[in-house]
N, C-alpha and C positions, 0 to 999 in steps of 0.2 A: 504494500500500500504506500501511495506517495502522497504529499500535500495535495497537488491538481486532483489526483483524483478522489480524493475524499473531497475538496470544496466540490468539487461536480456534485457528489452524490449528496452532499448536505443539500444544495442550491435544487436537486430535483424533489428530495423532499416538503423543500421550505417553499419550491412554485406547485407542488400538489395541498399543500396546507390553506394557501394563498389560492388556490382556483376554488376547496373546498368552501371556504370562507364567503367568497363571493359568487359564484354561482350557484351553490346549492347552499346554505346556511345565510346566506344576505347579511354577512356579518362585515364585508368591506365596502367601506366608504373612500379611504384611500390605497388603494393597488400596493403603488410603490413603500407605503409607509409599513401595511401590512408584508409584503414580502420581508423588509428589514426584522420585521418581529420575528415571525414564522422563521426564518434564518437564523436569529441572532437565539433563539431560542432551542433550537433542533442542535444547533452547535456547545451550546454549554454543555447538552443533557449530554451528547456524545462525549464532548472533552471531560466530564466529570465523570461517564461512566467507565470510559475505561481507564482509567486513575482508581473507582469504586473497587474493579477487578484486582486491584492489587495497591493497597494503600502503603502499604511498606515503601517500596519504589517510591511513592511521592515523600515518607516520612525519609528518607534518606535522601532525596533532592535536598529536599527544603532544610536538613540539616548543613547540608553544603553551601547554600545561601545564607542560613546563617552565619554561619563560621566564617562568610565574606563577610557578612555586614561588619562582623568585630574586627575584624583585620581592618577593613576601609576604613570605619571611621574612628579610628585610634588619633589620639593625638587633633581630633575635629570636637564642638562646642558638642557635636553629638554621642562623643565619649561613653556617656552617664548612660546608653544604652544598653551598652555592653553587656548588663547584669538580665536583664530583659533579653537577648539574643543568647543565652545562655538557660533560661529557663526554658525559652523556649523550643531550645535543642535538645534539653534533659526532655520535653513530652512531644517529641517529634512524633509519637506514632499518632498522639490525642489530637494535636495539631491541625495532622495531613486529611485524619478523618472529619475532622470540621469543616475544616476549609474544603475537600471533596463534596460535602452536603452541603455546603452551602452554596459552590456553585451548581450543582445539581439545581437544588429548591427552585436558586433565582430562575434556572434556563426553563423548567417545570414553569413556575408563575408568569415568566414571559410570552411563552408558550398559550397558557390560557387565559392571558391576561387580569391578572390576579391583582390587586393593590395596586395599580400600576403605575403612580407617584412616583411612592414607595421604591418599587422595584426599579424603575426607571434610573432613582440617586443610587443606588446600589450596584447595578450593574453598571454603570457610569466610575463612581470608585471602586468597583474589581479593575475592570478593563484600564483606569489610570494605574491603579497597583503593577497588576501585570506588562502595561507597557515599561515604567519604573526599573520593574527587577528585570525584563527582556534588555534595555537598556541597557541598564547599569554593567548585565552579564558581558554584554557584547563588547563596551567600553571599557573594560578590564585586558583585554585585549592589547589595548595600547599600556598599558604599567609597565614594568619592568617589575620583576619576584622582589628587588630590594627596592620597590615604592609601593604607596599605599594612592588610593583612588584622588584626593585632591590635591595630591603634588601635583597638579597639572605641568609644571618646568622640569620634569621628570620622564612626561610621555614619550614614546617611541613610538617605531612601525609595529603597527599592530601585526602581534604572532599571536595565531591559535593556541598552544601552547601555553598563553600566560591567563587566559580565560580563568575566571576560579569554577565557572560549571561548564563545562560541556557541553549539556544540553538543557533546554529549561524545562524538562517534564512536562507539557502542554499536556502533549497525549500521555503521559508512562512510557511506558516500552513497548504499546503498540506501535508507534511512532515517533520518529528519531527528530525531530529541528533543532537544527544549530541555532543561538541567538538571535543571528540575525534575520532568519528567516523568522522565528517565531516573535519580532520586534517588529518587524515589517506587518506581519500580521494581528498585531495589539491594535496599532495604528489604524488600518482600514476597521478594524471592529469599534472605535473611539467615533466614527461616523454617525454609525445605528448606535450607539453610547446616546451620544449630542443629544439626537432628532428626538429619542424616547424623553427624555427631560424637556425637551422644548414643545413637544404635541404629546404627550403623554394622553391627552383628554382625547383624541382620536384614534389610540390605539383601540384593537379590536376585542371582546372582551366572549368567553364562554360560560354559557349556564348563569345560574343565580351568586352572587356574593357569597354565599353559605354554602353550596354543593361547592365552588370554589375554594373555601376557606377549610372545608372537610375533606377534598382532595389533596388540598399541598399539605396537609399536615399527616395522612395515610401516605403522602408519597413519602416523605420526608423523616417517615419513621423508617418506611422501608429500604430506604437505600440507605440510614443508619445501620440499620442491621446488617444489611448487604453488606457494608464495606467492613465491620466487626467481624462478618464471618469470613473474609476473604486474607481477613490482617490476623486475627490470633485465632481462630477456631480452627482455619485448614487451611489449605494453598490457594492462592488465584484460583478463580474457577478457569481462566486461561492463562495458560502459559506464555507470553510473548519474547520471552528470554532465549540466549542461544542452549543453558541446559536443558531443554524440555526432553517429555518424554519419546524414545525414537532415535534422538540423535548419537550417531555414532562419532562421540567424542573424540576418540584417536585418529580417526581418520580423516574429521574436520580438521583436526589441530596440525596434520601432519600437510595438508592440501592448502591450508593457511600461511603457514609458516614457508612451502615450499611458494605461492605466489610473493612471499613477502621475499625472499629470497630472490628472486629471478626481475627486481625492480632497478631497474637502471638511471645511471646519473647522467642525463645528456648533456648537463650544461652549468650554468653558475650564471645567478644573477647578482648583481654586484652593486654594493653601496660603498660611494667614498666619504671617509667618514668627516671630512673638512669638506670640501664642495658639497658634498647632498647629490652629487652627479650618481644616478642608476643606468646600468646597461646589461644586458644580457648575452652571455656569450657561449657558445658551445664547448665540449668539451673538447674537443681538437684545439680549436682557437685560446682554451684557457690553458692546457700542457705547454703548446707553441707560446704562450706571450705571460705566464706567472707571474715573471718575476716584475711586469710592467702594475701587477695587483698585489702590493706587500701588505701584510696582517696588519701592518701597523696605522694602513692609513685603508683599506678598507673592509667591508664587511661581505662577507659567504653564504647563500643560501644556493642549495640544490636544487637545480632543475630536474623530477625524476619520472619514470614511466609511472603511469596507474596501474597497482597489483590489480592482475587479473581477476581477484577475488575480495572483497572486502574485509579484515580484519574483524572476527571478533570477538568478546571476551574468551571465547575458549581459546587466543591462542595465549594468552596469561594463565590459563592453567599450568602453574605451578605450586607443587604441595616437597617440602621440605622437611623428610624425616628427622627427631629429634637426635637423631645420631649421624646427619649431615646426609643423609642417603635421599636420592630422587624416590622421593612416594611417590608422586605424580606417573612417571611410568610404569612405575611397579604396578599402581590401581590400575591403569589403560590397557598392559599389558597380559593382566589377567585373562584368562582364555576360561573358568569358570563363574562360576554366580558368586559374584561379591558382593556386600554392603558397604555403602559407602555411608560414614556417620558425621554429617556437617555440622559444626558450630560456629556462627561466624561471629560473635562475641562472646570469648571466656576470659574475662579480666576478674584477677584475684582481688578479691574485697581490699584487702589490705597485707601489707606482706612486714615483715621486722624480719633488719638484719642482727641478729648472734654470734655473739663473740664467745666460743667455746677455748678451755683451756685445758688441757690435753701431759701428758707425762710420759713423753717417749723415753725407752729402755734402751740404751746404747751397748753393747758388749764389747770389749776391744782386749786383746792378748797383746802383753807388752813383755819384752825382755830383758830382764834387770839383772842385778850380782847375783839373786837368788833363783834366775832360774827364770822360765816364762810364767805370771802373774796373769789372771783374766781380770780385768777393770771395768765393773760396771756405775754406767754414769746413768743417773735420771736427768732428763732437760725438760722443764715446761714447754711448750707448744702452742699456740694461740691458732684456732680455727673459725673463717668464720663461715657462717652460714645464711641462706635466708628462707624466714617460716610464714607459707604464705596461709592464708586464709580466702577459704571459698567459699563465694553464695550458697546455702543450704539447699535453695531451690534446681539451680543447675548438678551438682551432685546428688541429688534426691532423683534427676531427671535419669541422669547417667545410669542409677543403680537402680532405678525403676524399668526401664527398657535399653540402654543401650546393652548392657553388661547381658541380660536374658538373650538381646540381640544375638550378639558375642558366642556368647555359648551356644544354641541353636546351631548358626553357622558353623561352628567349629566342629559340631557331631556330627554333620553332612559334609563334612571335609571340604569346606567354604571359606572365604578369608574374609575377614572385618578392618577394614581401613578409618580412622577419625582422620580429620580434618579440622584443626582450630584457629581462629583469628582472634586477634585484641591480646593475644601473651606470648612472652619471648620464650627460648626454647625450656631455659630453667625452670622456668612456672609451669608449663604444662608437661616437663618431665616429673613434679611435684605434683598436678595434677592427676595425672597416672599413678602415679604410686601413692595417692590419695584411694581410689579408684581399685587397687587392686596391682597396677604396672603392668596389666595382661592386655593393655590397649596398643596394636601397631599403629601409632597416631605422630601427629606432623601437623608443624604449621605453614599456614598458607596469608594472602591478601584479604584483609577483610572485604573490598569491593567485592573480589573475586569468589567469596562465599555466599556472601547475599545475593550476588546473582545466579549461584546456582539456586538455591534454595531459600525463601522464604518464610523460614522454624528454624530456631535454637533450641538442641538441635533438630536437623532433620534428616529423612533416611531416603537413598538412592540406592535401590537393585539395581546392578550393570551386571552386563557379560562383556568380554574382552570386547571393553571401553565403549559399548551402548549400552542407554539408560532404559531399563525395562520400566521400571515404574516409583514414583515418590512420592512420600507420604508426610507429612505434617506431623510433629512429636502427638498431637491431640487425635489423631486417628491409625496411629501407628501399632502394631502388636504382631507378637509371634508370629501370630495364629494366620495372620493376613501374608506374612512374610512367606510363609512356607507354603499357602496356598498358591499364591503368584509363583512361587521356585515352580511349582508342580506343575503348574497349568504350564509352562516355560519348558518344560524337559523335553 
């Protein structure tokens, strides 16, 4: 799915909405005015529903946005926020689900034209918010890593790369827009914003005030619940991610890596860094004439092919056995039914470093007038240690199902892989041996967890490196696991 063709298909919805209105319900007086509605309406409900399918994804966007905001405006009158952009990162999940219903609700009330004042200011400051943060994302761009957003005497050529989001979650992971596209599109929707605030009284309006007012509150419960059951009860009802169930992980990763591979450099474009003079030169012409382009006075970017294939998170699958060993191939490698057990945040509550003192026994034979003598020495020793402390609930989760997991697998001669993000190797070697130490476990990318799975943890059946099927820690058990092995043989 691409942007054109989702606006197609929004815009064919929103001119059957708009025919519906007026030829058959005589509900349009203005054509033009009502198609803006009918549009601007069919569009919320889409951009919030598939956000609804997977609120997580939005609560880690929007954590990412924060953690700009603190960064940018350090050292600005806006400072004093900081404590605020912080709160609101600790309830990123409570957050994402709000803000999801609520652009829901508006696109619903728009939709049947509900309050429509009301809704009118409202969608009017969404649509300014949202242009704001598409903005501000895109103009990050021009920083430099050691500036912050109003050093403006600081900016440079905008690189991708310095962006603090990637992408601004409009759609989730249905769909991908880079800032600028999805800034460009704030913009045009700030039109139907205006006009609703300025004719509000001629928007088109369905049913009574009260079947109205009984609708958006039945809607508005339900896609609370929706998006509750999609973020902590059990997985996305859809998957749009590259782990879904089907893909055969190894072979993406290996068909990834080899496009990424086979990308050529044709050329060098070139900034002088005293003139501002840019030229672009090929790579014949830059070997033949170098030394006319020294480091010292200009700047290097690569001219390269388009990998044949577009990169994606899977080929960041990398998992980091606590004994330095590739788990990552080990897991892919697998030619039987493995589980893979994800946790993409396991941070110890609290850790204290111990200073132990110790009495090593030295023995040493020494040769004197009487003869060879043994001489034992005692030496104090100082060791230290560190003793971490675990959430009750994640090791209650661990010895509740992963550990049965574990074992299960291991009497059908099956192999159990963990995967952990948010602790260094120390802590989740301590974690293990918390646990029992019977875990073949590794740390990996927190990004790179969350995109596989959506539960801390959560469980992935593969066979040499395709994912049969995944379960959410809340609907996960034995009993499921061993059925799925069976129906699979």
């Amino acid at each position: 799915m691409t942007l054109p063709v989702l606006l197609i298909i929004i815009t064919a919805i929103a001119l059957f909405v708009t025919l519906l209105n007026g030829l058959v319900l005589n509900k349009t007086r203005h054509w033009i005015l009502s198609f803006l509605q009918s549009f601007s309406g069919v569009f919320f409900l889409f951009s919030g529903f598939v956000k609804a399918i997977d609120p997580l994804g939005t609560s880690y966007k929007m954590v990412d946005y924060f953690n700009a905001f603190s960064k940018h405006l350090a050292g600005t009158p806006l400072e004093f926020l900081d404590g605020l952009w912080n709160a609101l990162a600790s309830q990123g999940d409570a957050v994402a689900i709000v803000t999801i219903v609520l652009e829901l609700v508006v696109g619903f009330m728009i939709l049947i034209g509900s309050r429509k004042k009301l809704v009118a200011w409202v969608f009017l400051i969404l649509v300014v918010f949202f242009t704001l943060l598409t903005g501000f994302t895109y103009l990050t761009g021009y920083v430099p890593p050691d500036a912050t957003f109003f050093e403006f005497g600081k900016w440079g050529d905008w690189v991708e790369g310095q962006m603090e989001v990637s992408d601004c979650g409009c759609f989730g992971d249905f769909l991908k827009l880079d800032p600028l596209t999805s800034f460009i599109k704030d913009l045009f929707l700030l039109i139907p914003a205006v006009v609703f605030v300025l004719f509000y009284r001629r928007m088109y309006d369905w049913w009574t005030p009260q079947i109205r007012a009984i609708a958006t509150v039945v809607f508005a419960v339900l896609m609370t619940a929706f998006a509750i059951y999609n973020s902590t009860m059990n997985l996305p009802m859809f998957d749009f991610r590259p782990f879904k169930e089907g893909v055969d992980v190894r072979t993406t990763k290996e068909l990834e890596e080899q496009a990424m591979s086979e990308i050529q450099v044709l050329g060098y474009k070139l900034k002088n860094t005293l003139t501002g003079e840019v030229k672009e030169v090929t790579m014949d012409e830059f070997l033949r004439d170098f030394k006319l382009y020294p480091k010292s006075e200009w700047e290097y970017e690569q001219i390269k092919t388009e990998p044949t294939m577009e990169p994606t998170k899977i080929s960041d699958f990398i998992i980091t056995g606590v004994d330095n060993s590739d788990l990552a191939a080990t897991m892919l490698d697998d030619p039987k039914f493995n589980l893979w057990v994800i946790s993409p945040v396991v941070n110890p509550v609290s850790s204290e470093t111990i200073t132990e003192t110790t009495v090593r026994t030295d023995t040493v034979e020494m040769e004197t007038d009487t003869g060879i003598n043994t001489v034992i020495s005692q030496v104090p020793v100082e060791r230290t240690r560190v003793e971490y402390e675990w959430s009750p609930s994640i090791i209650e989760r661990y010895q509740n199902k992963v550990i049965p997991a574990l074992q299960a697998m291991a009497e059908s001669g099956y192999q159990t892989y963990v995967a952990v993000g948010g602790a260094g190797q120390e802590a989740v070697m301590d974690f293990n041996e918390k646990l029992g130490g019977n875990l073949h476990i590794g740390t990996a990318d927190e990004i790179l967890l969350k995109t596989i799975i959506r539960s801390n943890p959560g469980f992935l059946l593969v066979r040499d490196g395709v994912i049969i099927e995944k379960w959410h820690y809340n609907t996960f058990s034995v009993d499921k696991l061993k059925q799925v092995i069976k129906t699979h043989e």
